[in-house]
C-alpha positions in Angstrom: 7.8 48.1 -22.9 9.7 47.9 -26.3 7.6 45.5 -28.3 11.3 44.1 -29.3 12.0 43.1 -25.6 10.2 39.7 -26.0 13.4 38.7 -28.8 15.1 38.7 -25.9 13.1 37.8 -22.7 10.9 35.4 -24.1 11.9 33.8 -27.5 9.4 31.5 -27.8 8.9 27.5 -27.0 11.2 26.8 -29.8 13.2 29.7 -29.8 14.4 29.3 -26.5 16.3 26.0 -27.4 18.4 27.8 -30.2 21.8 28.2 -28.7 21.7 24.1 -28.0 20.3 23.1 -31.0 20.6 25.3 -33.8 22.5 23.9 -36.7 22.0 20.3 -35.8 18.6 19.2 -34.2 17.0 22.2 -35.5 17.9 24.1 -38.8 20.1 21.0 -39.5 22.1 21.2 -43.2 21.1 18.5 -45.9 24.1 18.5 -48.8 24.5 16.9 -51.9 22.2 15.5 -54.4 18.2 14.5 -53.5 18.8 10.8 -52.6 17.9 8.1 -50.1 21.4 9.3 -48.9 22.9 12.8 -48.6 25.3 14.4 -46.5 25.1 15.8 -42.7 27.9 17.3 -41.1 30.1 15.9 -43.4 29.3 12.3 -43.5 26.9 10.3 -45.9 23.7 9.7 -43.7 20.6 7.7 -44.6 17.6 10.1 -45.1 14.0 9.8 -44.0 12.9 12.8 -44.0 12.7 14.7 -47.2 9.1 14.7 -48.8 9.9 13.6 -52.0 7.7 10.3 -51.8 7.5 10.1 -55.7 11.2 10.3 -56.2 11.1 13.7 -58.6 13.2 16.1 -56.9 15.9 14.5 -58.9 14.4 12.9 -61.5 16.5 13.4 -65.0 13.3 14.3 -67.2 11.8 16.7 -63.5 15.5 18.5 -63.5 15.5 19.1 -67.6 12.0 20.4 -67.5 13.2 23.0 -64.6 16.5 24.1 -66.7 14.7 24.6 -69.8 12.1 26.5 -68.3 14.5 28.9 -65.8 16.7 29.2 -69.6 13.8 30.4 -71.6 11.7 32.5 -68.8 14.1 32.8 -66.3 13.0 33.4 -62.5 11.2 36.6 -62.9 8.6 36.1 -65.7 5.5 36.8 -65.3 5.5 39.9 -63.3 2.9 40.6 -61.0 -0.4 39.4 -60.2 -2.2 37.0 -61.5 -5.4 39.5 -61.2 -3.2 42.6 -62.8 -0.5 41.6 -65.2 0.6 37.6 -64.2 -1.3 35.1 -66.4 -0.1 32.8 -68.8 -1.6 30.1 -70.9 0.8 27.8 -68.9 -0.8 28.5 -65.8 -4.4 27.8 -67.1 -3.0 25.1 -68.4 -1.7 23.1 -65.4 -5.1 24.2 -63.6 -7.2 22.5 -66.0 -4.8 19.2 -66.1 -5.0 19.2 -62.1 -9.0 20.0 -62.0 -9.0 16.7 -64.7 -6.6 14.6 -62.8 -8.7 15.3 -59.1 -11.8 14.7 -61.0 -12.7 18.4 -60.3 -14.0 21.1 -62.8 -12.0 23.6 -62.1 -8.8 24.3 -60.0 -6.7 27.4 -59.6 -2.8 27.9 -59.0 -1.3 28.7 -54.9 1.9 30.4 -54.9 2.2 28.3 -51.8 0.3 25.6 -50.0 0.5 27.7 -46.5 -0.5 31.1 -47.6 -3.0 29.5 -49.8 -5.0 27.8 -47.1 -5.1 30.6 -44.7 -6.3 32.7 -47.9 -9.0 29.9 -49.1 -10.2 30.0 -45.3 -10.3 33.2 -45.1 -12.5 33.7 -49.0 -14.7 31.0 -48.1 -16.0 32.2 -44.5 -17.4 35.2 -42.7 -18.9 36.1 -39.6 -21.8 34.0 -40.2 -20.8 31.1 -40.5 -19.0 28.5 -38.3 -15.8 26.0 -38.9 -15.6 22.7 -37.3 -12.4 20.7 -37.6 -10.2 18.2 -36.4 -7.8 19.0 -33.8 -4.8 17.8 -35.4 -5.1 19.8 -38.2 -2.2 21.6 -39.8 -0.5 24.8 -38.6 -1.8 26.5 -41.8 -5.5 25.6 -41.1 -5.1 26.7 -37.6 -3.6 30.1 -39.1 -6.8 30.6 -41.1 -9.1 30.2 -38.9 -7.4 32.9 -36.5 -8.8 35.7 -39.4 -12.6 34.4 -39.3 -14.7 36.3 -37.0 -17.4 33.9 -36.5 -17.5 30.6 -34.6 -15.6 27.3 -34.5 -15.6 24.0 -32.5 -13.3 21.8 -32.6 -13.5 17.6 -32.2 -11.0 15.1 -30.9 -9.0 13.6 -33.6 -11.1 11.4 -35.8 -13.7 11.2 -33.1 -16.7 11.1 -35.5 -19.1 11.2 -32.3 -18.0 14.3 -31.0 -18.1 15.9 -34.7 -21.4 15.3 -34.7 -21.8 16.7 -31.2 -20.4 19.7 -32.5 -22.3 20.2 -36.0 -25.2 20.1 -33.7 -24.2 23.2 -32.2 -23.1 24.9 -35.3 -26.3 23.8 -37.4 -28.0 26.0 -33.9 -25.8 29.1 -35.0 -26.5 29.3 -38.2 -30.0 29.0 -38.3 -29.8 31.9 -36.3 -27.2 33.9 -38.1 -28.4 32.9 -42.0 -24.6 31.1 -42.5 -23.3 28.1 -43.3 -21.0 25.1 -42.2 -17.2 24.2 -43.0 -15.3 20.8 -42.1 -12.4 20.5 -42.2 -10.3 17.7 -42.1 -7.2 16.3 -43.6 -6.5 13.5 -46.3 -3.3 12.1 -44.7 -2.5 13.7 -41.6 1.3 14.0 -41.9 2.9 13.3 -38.3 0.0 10.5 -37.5 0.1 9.1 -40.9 -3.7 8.2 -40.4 -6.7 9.0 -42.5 -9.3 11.7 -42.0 -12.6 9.2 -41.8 -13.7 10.8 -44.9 -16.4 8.4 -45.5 -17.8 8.6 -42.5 -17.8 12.3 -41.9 -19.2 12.1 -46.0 -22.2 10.4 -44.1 -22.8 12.7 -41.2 -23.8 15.0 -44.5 -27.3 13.2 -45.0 -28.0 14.9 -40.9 -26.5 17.8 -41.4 -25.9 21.2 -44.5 -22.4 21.1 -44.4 -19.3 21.9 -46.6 -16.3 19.6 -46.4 -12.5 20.6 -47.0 -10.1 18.5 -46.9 -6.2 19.3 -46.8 -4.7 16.4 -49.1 -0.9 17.8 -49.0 0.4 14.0 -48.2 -2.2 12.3 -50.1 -2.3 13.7 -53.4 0.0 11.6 -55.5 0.2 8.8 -53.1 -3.3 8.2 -52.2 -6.1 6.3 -54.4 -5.7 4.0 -57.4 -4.2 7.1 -59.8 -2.8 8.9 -56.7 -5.4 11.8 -57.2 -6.2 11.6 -53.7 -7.2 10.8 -50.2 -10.9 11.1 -51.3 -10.5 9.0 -54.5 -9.1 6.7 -52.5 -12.6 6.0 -50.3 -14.1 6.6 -53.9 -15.6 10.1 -52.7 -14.6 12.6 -55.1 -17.9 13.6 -55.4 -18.5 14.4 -52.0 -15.7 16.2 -51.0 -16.8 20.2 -51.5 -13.1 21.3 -51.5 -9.9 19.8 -52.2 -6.6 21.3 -51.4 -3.7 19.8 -52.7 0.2 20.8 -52.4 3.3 20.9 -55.1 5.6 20.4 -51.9 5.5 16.9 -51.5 4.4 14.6 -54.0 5.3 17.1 -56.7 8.8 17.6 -55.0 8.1 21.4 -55.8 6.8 24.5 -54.6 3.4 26.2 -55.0 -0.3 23.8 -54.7 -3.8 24.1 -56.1 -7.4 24.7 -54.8 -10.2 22.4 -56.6 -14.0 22.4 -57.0 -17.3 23.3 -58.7 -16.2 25.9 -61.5 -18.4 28.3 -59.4 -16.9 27.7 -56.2 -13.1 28.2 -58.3 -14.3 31.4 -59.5 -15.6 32.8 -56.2 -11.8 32.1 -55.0 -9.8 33.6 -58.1 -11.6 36.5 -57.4 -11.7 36.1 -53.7 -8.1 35.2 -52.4 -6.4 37.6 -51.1 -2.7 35.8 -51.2 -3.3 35.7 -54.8 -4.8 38.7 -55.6 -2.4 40.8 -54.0 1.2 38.6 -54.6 3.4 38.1 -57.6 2.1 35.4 -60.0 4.2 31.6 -59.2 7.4 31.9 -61.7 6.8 30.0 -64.6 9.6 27.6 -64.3 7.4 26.5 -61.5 5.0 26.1 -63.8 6.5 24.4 -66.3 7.9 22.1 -64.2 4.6 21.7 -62.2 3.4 20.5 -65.3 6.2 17.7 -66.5 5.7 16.3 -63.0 2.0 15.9 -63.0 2.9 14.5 -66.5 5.0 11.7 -64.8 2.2 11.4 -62.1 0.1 10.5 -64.3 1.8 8.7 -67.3 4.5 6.4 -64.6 2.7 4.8 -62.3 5.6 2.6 -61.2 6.9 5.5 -58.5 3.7 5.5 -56.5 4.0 1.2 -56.9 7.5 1.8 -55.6 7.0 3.9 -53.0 3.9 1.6 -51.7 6.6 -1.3 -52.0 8.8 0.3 -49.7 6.2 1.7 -47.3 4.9 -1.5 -47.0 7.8 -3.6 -46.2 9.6 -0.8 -43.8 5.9 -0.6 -41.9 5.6 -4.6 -42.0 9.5 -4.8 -41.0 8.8 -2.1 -38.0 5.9 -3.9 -36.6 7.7 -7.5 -37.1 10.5 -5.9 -35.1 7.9 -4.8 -32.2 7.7 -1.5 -33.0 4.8 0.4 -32.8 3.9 2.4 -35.3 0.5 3.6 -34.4 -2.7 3.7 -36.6 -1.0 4.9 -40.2 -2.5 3.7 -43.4 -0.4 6.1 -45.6 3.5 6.6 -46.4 3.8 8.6 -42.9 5.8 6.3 -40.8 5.7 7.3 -37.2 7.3 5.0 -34.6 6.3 5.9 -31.0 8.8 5.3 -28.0 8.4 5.8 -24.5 10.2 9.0 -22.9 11.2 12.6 -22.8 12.9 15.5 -24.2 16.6 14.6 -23.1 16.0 10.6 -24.7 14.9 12.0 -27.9 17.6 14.5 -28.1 20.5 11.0 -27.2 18.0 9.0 -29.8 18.3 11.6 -32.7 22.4 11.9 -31.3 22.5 8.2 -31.6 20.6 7.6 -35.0 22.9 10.6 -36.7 26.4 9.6 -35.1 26.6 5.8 -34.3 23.8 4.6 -37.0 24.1 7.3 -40.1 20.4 7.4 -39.8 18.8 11.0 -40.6 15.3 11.1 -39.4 12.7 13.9 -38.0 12.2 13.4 -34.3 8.8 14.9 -32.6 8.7 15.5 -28.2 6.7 16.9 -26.0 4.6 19.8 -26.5 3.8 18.3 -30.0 3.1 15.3 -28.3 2.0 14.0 -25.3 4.7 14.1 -22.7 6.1 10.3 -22.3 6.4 9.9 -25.6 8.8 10.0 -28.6 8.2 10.0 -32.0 10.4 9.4 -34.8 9.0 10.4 -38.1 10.2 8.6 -41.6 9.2 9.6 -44.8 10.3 6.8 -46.8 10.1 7.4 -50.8 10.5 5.2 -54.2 14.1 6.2 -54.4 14.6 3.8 -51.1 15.6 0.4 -51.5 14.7 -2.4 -49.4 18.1 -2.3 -48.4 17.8 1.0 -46.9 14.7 -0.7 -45.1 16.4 -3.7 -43.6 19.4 -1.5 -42.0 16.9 0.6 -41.2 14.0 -1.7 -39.2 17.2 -3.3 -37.4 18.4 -0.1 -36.3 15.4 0.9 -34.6 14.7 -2.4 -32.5 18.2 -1.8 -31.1 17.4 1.7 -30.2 14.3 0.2 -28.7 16.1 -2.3 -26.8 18.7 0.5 -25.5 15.7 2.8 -24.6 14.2 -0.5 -22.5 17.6 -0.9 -20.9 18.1 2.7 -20.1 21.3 3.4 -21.8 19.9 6.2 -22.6 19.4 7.6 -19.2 22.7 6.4 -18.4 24.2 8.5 -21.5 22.3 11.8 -21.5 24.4 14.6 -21.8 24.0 18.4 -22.8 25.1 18.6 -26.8 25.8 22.1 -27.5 26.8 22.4 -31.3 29.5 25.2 -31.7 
């Protein structure tokens, strides 16, 4: 069989819906300026789903930094590896301000967050020793774990009993095969919007001889008193082994950044194979990776804003008998009760009838019975927004309850 014929045949889970939702429910086409409202098929919608909780996609001082830099460097500079002919002062530079501001002593430059957790899983492990992790972790950690050739247990979500059901069974394999033990878990998990129980998988550490990892892509710059961090946020910087953070959501950028023990760092610089072997991140990345962290750290008024509006659109969602599930972070989900063809008339709804542009999660990523729709909200969102917003949703609710819905499903094919 032609190893092409499955393009064809068999698509995929997602692939499959293409020719009904392409363009609109999938692949959909955000315009204008970064705002709390842009454009969608050519009319101004309300947007909760960009991850730009900070507000510095389009921040003035964010977009200067970026011109300047792509004026003076342009795209290209450096040239080539890190390793072989890509390193800069700058580069060193925004490591050391990041290992500073995550309380680490050392940290070292992703070209991006994905590749650079598949590589960082795939340095820091061999056939010795075992992974356990949560099973809601991210694609990316899923990815990585697919290229280590030893053994690795899962635990239900959060389930701290299980976890140490199954560090039981890994501490048995190692003593055998001379290797050691990775967890690892997530700061902010970012469709749930709940915590990894870092502090109590910290504890399990005084049992068991175990690393910890933990993926803080939604918690860095939201999470902790500074917004270092999920783990500086339960006070445990010193406990977490590994810290992964991400440019792409806080930072309202692209690349992300590995942190530790300056020993562990250099193991990893030398170690990485999505670094070693890939072009060196451009330096107007760089140099605009480094005015944001500046703003991170010297404005603290974003994070309060964005706090101030995830605390009244959460408190207004709730008040309006929504539930929202067990999220202590920014990550709004709001959980309804139905299928595939509700969710599709919901998003239809939301998008047409409301001017309300949010992501919207079904079965398989969830359960089957339920809906989710996922808002990002962010400190360029007013409390306006939130009002129209909360009220919205408890009359989709109420529609859902009444089955207008059901009533109104229909087949949209977008031309």
């Amino acid at each position: 069989m032609d190893v092409f014929n499955k393009c064809v045949v068999n698509p995929g889970p997602l692939g499959k819906y293409a020719k009904q939702t392409e363009g609109y429910f999938m692949f959909p086409k955000l315009e204008g300026e970064l705002s709390n409202y842009m454009m969608f098929e050519g009319k101004k919608r309300l947007v909760w789903s960009l991850n730009n909780y900070l507000g510095l996609g389009n921040h003035p001082e964010v977009r200067k930094a970026d011109a300047d830099a792509a004026a003076e460097w342009g795209m290209a500079y450096p040239m080539g590896a890190r390793m072989m002919s890509g390193q800069t002062k700058y580069h060193e530079q925004l490591e050391k301000e990041l290992a500073d501001f995550v309380g680490r002593e050392a940290a070292y430059l992703l070209n991006y967050g994905y590749q650079g957790m598949v590589s960082i899983i795939n340095a820091m492990v061999d056939r010795k020793d075992v992974i356990v992790y949560d099973s809601e972790a991210h694609a990316c950690i899923i990815d990585g774990m697919r290229l280590h050739f030893g053994k690795r247990f899962v635990y239900p979500h959060n389930n701290m009993e299980n976890l140490e059901r199954e560090l039981e069974r890994a501490t048995k394999i190692v003593n055998k095969t001379g290797g050691g033990i990775l967890v690892i878990t997530e700061g902010v998990y970012g469709m749930s919007g709940d915590l990894g129980k870092l502090d109590e998988i910290v504890k399990l550490k005084k049992k068991f001889n175990f690393r910890l990892f933990i993926d803080d892509a939604h918690g860095f710059g939201t999470m902790g008193p500074t917004g270092a961090g999920t783990d500086e946020h339960f006070g445990l910087q010193n406990e977490v082994d590994l810290y992964f953070g991400t440019f792409a959501k806080s930072m309202a950028g692209i690349g992300g950044f590995v942190a530790a023990k300056k020993e562990i760092v250099k193991y990893l610089q030398y170690n990485m194979r999505s670094q070693i072997f890939a072009k060196s991140l451009p330096m107007p990345m760089v140099i605009g990776a480094l005015k944001r962290l500046e703003l991170l750290r010297s404005q603290p008024e974003h994070k309060d804003k964005l706090w101030s509006i995830v605390t009244a659109l959460q408190k207004g969602l709730v008040d309006a008998g929504l539930n929202i599930g067990n999220t202590n972070s920014p990550v709004t989900p709001v959980f309804l009760n139905g299928g595939v063809p509700e969710a599709t008339q919901i998003t239809y709804d939301l998008r047409e009838n409301y001017n309300i542009f949010c992501s919207i999660v079904a079965y398989p990523v969830i359960p089957k019975g339920l809906i989710m729709l996922r808002l990002i909200p962010t400190a360029i969102h007013t409390l306006e927004d939130v009002d129209y917003t909360v009220k919205t949703f408890a009359e989709v609710k109420r529609k859902l309850e009444n089955n207008e819905y059901i009533d109104e499903i229909k087949v949209i094919t977008i031309e």
